[in-house]
N, C-alpha and C positions, 0 to 999 in steps of 0.2 A: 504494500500500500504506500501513497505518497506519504501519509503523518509520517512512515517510519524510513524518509528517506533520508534523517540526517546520517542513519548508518549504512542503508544500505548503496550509497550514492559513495562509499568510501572504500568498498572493497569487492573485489567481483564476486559473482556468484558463488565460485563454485570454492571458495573460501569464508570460512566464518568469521564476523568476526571477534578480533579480539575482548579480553576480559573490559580493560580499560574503557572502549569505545562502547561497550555495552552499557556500563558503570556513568558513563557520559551521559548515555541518554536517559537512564532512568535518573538521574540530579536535574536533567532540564525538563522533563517532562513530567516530575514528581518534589517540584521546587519546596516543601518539607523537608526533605532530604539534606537540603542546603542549609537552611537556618538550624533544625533541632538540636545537633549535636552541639552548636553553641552557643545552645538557650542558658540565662541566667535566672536568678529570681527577680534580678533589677527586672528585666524585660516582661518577668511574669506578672511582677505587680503594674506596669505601665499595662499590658494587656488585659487586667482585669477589670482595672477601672474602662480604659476605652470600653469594653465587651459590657458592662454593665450600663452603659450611661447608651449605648447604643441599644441596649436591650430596652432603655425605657423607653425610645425611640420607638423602638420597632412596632410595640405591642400595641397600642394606637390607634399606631398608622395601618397595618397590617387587619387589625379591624374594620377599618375607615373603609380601607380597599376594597376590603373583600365587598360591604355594602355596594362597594363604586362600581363594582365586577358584577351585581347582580346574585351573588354568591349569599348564603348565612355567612354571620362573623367569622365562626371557627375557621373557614376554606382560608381565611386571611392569613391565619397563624400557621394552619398546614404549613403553608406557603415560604411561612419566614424561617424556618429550622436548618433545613436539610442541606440549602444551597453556604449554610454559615459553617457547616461541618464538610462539605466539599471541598468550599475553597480555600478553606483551611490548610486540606493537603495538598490541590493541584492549582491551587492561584498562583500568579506571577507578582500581585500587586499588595502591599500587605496592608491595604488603608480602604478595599473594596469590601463593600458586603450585598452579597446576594438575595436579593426576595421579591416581593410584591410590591409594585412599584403604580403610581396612577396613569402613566402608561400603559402599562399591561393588563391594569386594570380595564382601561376605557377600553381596548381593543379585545381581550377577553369578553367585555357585556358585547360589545357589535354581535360576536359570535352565539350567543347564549339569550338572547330573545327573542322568548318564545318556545326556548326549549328545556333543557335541564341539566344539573352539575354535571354529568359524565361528557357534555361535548367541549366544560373547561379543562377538565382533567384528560382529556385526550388532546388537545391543543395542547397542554405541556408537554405532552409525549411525543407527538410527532416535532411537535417545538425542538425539541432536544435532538430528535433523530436527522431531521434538517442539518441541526447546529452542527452536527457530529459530522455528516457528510460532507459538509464545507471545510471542517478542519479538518480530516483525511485529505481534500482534493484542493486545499490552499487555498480556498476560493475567502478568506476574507478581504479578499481585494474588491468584491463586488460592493463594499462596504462604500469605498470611496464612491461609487459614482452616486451617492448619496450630498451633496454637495452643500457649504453650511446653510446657502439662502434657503434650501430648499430643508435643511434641517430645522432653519426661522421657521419658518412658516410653517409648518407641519407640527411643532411642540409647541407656537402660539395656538394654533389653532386648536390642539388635544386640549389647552389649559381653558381657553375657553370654554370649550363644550365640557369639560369636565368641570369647572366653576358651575357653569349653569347648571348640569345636571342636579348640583345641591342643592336649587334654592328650594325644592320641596321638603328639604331637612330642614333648611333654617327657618322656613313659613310654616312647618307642621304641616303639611300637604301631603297627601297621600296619593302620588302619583308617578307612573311608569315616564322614560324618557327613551326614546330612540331618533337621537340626534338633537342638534343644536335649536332649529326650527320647531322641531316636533317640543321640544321642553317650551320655548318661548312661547308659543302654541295655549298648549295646557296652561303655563302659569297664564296667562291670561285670560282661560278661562275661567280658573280655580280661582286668581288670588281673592276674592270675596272670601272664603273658605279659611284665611289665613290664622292661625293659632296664634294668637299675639304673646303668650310665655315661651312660645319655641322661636317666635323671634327674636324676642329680647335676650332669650339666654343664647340665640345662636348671635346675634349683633357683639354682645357682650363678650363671646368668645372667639371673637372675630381682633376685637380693640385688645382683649386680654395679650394673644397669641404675639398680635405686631408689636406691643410696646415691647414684650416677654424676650422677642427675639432682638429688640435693640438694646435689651441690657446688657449683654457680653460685651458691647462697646462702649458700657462705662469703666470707666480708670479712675482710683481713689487716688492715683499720684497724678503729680502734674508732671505734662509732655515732655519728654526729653532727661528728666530724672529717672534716677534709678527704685524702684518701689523695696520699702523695706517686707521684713517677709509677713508681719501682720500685715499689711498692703499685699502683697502675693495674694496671700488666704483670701481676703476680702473677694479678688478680681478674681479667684478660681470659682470662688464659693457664687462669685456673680455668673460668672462661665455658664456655670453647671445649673444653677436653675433655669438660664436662657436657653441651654441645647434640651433642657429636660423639660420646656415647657409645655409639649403635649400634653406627656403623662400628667403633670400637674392641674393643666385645665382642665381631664377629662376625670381624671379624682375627684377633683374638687365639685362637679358637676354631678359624678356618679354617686357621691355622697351627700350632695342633695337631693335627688331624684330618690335616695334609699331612705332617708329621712321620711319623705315626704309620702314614701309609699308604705311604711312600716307604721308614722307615728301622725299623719295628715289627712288619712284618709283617702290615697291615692297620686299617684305622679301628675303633675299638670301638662308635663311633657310627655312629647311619644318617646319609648324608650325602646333600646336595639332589641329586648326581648331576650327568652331561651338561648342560651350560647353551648353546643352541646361539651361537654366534659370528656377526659379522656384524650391521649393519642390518638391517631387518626391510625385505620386499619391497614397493617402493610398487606397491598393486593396487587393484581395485574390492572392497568389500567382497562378502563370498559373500551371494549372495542365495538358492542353494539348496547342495544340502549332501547327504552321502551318510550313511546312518548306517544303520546292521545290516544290511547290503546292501541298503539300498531307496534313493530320492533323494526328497528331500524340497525341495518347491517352497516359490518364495517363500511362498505361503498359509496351506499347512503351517507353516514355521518360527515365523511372525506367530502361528498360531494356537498354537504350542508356547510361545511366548512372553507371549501372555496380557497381563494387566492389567499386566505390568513392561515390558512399551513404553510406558506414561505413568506410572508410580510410580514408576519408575528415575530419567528426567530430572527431574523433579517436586522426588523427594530430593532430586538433586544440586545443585538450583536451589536450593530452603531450605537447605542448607551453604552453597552460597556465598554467599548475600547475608547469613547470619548473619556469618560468616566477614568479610564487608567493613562489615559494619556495626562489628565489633569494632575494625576495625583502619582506618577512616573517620577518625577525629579530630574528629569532630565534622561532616565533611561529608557534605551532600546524597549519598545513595545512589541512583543511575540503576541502576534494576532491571532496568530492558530492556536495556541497555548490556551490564550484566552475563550476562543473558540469550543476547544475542549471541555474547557475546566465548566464554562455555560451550557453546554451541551448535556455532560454528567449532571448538574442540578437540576436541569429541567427533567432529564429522561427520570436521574433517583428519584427527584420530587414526585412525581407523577405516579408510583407505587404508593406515595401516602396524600392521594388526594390533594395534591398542590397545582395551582391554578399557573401559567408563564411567570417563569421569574425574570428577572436582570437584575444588574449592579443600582445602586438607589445613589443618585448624586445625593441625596441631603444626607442621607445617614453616613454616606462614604466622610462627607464632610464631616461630621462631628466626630466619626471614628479618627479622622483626621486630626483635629482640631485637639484631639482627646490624648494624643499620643499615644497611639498605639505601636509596639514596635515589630509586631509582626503578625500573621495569620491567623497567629492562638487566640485573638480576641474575639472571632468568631465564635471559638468554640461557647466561650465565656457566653454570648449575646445567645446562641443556638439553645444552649441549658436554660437560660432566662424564660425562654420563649417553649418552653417542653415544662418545666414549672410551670407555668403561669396555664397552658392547658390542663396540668394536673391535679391543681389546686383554688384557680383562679377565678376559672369560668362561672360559677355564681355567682358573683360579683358584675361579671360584665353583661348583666343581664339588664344592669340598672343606669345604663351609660345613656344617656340622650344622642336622641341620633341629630339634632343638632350641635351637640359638641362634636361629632366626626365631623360635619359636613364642615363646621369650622375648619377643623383639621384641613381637612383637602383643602377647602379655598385658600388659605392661607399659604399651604402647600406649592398651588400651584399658581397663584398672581404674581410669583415671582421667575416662572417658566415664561413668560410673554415677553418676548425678547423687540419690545419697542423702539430701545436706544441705538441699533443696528441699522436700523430706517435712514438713521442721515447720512453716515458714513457710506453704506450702500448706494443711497442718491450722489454723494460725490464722487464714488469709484465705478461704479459700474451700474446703470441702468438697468439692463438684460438681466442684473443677478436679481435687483428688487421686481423683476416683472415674475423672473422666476419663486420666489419668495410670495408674493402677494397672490401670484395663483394657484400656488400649493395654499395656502393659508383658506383661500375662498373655496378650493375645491373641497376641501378636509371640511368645512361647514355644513356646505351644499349638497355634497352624494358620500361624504364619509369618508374619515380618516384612511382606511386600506386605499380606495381610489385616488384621495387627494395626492397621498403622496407618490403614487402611479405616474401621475398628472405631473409632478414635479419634476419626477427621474425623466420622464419622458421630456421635457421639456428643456432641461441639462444634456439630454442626447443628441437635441435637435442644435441646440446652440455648437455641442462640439461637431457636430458633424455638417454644418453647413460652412465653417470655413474648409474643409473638405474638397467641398464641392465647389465652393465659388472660391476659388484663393485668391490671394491682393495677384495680378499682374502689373507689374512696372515695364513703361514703352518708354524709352528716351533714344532721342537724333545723337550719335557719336560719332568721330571723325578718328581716321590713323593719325600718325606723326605726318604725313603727305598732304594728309586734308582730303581722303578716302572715306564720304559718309557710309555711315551703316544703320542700321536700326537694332538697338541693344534690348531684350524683352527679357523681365527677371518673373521667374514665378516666385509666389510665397509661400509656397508647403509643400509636404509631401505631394507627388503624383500617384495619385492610385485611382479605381476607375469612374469613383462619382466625379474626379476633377478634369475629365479627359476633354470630355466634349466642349467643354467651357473655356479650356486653356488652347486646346484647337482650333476652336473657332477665335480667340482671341490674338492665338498666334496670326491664323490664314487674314482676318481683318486685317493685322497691323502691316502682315505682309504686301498684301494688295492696296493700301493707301501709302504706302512709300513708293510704288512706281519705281518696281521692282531694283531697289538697293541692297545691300545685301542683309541677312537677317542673323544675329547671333541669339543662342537664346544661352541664358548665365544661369545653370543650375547647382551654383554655390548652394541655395537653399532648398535642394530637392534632397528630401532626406531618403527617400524610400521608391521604388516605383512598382508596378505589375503589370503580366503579360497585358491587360486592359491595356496599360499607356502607352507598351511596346507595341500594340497595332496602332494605338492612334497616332505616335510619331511614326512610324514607317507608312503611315497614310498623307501624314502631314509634308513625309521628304519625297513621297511620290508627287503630291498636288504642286510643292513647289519647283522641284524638275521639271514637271511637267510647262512648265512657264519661263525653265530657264535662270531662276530665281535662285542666286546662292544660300543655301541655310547651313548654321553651321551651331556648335555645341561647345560652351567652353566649362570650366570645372566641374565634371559629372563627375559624383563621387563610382568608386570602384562598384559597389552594389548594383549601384543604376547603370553605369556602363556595362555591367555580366546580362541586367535583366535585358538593356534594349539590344546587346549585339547576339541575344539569346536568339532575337527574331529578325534583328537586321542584318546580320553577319560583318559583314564589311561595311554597309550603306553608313552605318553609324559611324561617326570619325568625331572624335572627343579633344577638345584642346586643354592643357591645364597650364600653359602658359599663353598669355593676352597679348604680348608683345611678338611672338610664335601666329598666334591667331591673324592680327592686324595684319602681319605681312602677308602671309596667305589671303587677304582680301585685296591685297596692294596686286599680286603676281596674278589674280583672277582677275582683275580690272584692267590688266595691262595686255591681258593677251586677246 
């Protein structure tokens, strides 16, 4: 297989190899290997705190999501374990954490209404198996042609529609969303309906969260001084309730809502309800499924599932390797690696009921922020997250579903990537038109399509200078005062540019009255048989007229491909001063 060609690309077949180069590969492909042996306690205690502080992150949000997803709570937490004890052993990056992300969320529910959990829990599965084929066959390159405007516009647009999805949590609204339009829709037909205690406690935990999150950037010392270490404590201890603000608002709320329903007479809020207890059952994922009393076979499910068996993984792949590029320090990113390591989480995940994972920019942050120093802090956040299923879940029974949807908005207002717009509008046009119609398209026919629409439109851009390349015509004289007409293409020649540059040529040719014609392909990087007929068409029409044409710095590639078809016809010059005279001795005879 390709994954396994860093060895096998190093010794021939019919020899094995050595111990060493084996030894090699299982350290890069099993990067635990690399740090364990010289783990300390220093690093153990930096990794419990990050794993802990990330753990109150996680549980939350991983709730929140799962609502986001269409999912009951629990599917949230499934979701947040397994990929943290993964990548633990097979990550490359030691600041990533793996789970349920409101990306995956949103494009998970697109999938799932109208139907039921077994076609999220198969979306993780084939998720992964995707992931895995990509990293066997290198293909994280397809990543790039994802391009950032088209990344703008696609993660503005998720943030939106996943903002709005909430406002029936924060209104106490009881109501389905499918899509941006369709939710605007309803709330306007509903908001008469609106629960005025679910607004106020979702407003309230809206102002809580933002202020919550700008206290990390208070400092008890002044700028440029050194802070003593009761000053340290202070700014940690501010640190930490700013990164731990979720769990704090969603406490504080869930312990009113259990007040009020224990010693008040009832919650005034809708609350998230039953949250089932327990692990989640290690099984095979369903590969058929029962839905409005019919059964639906594997073929069926696949075909209900559509283009999000490879746009799903695909996302999740562009998150993470952004995600570790951020948080790299300047190191080489192994995309396959990383490919792997996602691949494994979604496939393990998916045995215990877990919905698409990815790498989570916010948590990766605050595992960041938290100094972690290596992969072990996962494990730390994974045990948090396996407690808190086996102890906890009565409790989160009492959580207000507008403290989640808090969550999310807060979450995601700061995914809308606005301040891109100017800079955009001064460099490059085409990238904002790119950008702005991913953004409208993700609205208007949904996220999988929008960003279709973008790739597609990234394609069209590179592939039209292609086909129309810049040609440059300027009037030249030898040392004698011998005019010529000098025509430069500007790209490769390959076959969408053929006809364009032909006909470009044969014009320039026939309005000079008949002088002679050089064509300078300094900047023909590449050619094919396509352009080798169209110049050997192009040196017959000008023969045919008597009309000198001639070739000056063909690189060697192009000169093999055109004397491939012209034999001899083709005559290449790589010196100019060589050329000119050969125009002087044709002119003279």
């Amino acid at each position: 297989m390709v994954f396994f060609s860093s060895i096998s690309c190093r010794f021939p077949l019919c020899k094995m190899p050595n111990q060493n180069a084996v030894k090699a590969f299982f350290y890069h492909r099993i990067p635990i290997l690399q740090w364990a042996p010289h783990y300390n306690s220093k690093k153990l205690l930096s990794d419990c705190i990050a794993g802990f502080t990330v753990g109150l992150t996680v549980m939350p949000q991983a709730l929140a999501y799962a609502t986001l997803a269409g999912l009951e709570p629990q599917y949230g937490l499934y979701s947040a374990f397994i990929g943290c004890f993964v990548y633990t052993i097979f990550g490359s990056i030691k600041d990533i954490t793996i789970g349920p992300t409101a990306l995956m969320a949103l494009m998970t529910y697109q999938q799932i209404i109208g139907r039921n959990t077994d076609y999220a829990i198969l979306l993780c599965f084939l998720s992964g198996i995707v992931q895995l084929a990509m990293a066997i066959l290198h293909l994280g390159v397809l990543v790039d042609f994802i391009s950032i405007p088209v990344t703008v516009g696609f993660t503005s647009a998720t943030s939106v529609i996943i903002g709005t999805s909430q406002f029936g949590s924060l209104l106490g609204l009881k109501m389905s969303s499918n899509g941006f339009f369709d939710t605007m829709s309803k709330l306007v037909q509903n908001i008469h309906l609106t629960q005025f205690t679910d607004l106020g406690l979702g407003v309230g935990c809206i102002v809580a969260l933002l202020l919550l999150r700008k206290l990390k950037d208070l400092k008890c010392h002044k700028k440029g001084s050194r802070p003593t270490k009761s000053q340290q404590s202070i700014n940690y201890t501010l640190w930490l309730i700013s990164t731990s603000r979720n769990a704090i608002v969603v406490i504080i709320c869930s312990t009113m809502a259990y007040l009020y329903e224990t010693q008040g007479g009832g919650s005034p809020f809708r609350l998230t309800g039953n949250v089932k207890s327990g692990l989640p059952e290690f099984k095979v994922p369903p590969f058929s499924t029962v839905l409005n009393n019919s059964t639906k076979t594997f073929p069926d499910m696949l075909n209900d599932l559509g283009s999000s068996v490879f746009l799903v993984p695909i996302i999740a792949v562009l998150g993470n390797v952004a995600i570790a590029k951020a948080f790299a320090s300047g190191e080489i990113i192994d995309a396959t690696q990383e490919l792997f390591t996602l691949s494994l989480c979604n496939i393990l995940g998916s045995f215990f009921s877990s919905m698409p994972v990815t790498g989570s920019f916010s948590r990766s942050a605050v595992n960041h922020a938290s100094g972690v120093q290596t992969a072990l802090g996962g494990i730390i956040t994974g045990s948090m997250v396996i407690l808190a299923l086996s102890f906890l879940t009565p409790y989160f029974a009492y959580i207000p579903k507008a403290s989640l949807g808090a969550v999310i908005v807060c979450a995601v207002i700061f995914m809308i990537e606005y301040e891109v717009v100017k800079p955009m509008w001064r460099s490059s046009k085409k990238d904002l038109l790119s950008a702005f119609a991913t953004f409208i398209c993700c609205l208007v026919i949904g996220v999988e399509y929008g960003i279709l629409v973008g790739v597609a439109i990234n394609i069209i851009f590179l592939l039209y200078p292609s086909a129309r390349p810049g040609v440059h015509v300027e009037k030249c004289s030898t040392p004698n005062g011998m005019e010529y007409i000098l025509i430069t293409p500007g790209n490769a020649l390959y076959f969408p540019a053929v006809d364009f540059i032909k006909t470009s040529i044969a014009r320039a040719g026939v309005s000079s009255k008949n002088l002679p014609v050089v064509i300078d392909c300094q900047f023909i990087l590449g050619a094919d048989f396509t352009a080798a007929k169209g110049i050997a068409a192009l040196i017959n029409e000008f023969s045919s007229r008597k009309q000198p044409l001639y070739f000056l710095n063909a690189r060697l590639e192009v000169v093999s491909v055109f004397q491939g078809v012209l034999s001899d016809d083709f005559v290449n010059f790589n010196c100019k001063t060589k050329l000119e005279s050969t125009i002087e001795e044709g002119n003279n005879r």
